[in-house]
C-alpha positions in Angstrom: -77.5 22.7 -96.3 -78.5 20.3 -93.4 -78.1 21.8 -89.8 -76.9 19.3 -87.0 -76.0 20.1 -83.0 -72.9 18.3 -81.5 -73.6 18.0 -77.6 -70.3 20.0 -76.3 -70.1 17.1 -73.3 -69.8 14.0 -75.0 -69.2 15.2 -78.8 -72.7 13.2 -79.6 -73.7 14.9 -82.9 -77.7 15.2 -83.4 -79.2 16.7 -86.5 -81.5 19.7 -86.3 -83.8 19.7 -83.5 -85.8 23.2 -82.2 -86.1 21.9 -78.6 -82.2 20.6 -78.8 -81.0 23.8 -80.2 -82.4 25.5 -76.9 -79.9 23.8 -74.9 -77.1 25.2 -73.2 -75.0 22.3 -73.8 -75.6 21.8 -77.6 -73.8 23.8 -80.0 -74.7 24.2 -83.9 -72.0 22.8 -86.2 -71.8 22.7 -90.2 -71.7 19.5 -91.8 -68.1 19.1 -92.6 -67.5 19.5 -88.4 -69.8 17.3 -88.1 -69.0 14.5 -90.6 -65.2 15.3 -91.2 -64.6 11.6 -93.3 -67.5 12.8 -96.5 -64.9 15.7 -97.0 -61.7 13.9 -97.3 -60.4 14.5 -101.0 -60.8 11.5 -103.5 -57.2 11.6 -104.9 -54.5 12.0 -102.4 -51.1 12.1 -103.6 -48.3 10.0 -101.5 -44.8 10.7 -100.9 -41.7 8.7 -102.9 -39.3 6.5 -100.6 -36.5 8.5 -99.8 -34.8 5.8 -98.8 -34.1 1.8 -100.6 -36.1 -0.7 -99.0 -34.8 -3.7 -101.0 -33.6 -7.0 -99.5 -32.0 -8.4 -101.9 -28.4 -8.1 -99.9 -29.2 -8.9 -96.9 -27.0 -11.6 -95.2 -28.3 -14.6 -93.8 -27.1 -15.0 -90.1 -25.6 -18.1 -89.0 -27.0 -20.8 -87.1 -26.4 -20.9 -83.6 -26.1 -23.9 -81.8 -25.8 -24.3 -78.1 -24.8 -27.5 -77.1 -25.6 -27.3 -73.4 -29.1 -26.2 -74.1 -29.7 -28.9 -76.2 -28.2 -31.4 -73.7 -31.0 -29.7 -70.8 -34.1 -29.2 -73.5 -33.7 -33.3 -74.2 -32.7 -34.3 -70.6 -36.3 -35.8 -70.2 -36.1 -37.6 -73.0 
C-alpha cells in the first residue's frame, strides 16, 4: 500500500517523504483520500424518469407580428 501526505493548508497531496512527514502541516492520508476518482465503482446504476419527457404534443406557438416594429426596424431603409 503506497503512503502519501496531503499538506492540510492548500490540500496539495505529496507521496511519502521522511523529511515531509516531519511537518506540522502535513498529514498522512490513505490512497483512496488521496485519489478519490481510482475508487469510483465501474457500474453505476441510474435512476428511471419518473416523469414523460416526450415532445411529441407540444403546440407550436403562433407567429407574432408587430407592425409598428417593423415600420421602425426598416425606417432606414
Amino acid at each position: 500500500m503506497t503512503r502519501y501526505l496531503r499538506n492540510t493548508r492548500d490540500g496539495f497531496i505529496y507521496d511519502w517523504n521522511p523529511i515531509l512527514a516531519e511537518n506540522a502541516s502535513c498529514e498522512e492520508v490513505t490512497e483512496e483520500e488521496a485519489f478519490p476518482e481510482r475508487f469510483i465503482p465501474k457500474a453505476q446504476k441510474g435512476r428511471k424518469a419518473k416523469i414523460d419527457l416526450s415532445t411529441e404534443d407540444i403546440p407550436e406557438e403562433p407567429a407574432v407580428e408587430n407592425t409598428e416594429l417593423n415600420l421602425e426596424a426598416s425606417r432606414g431603409l
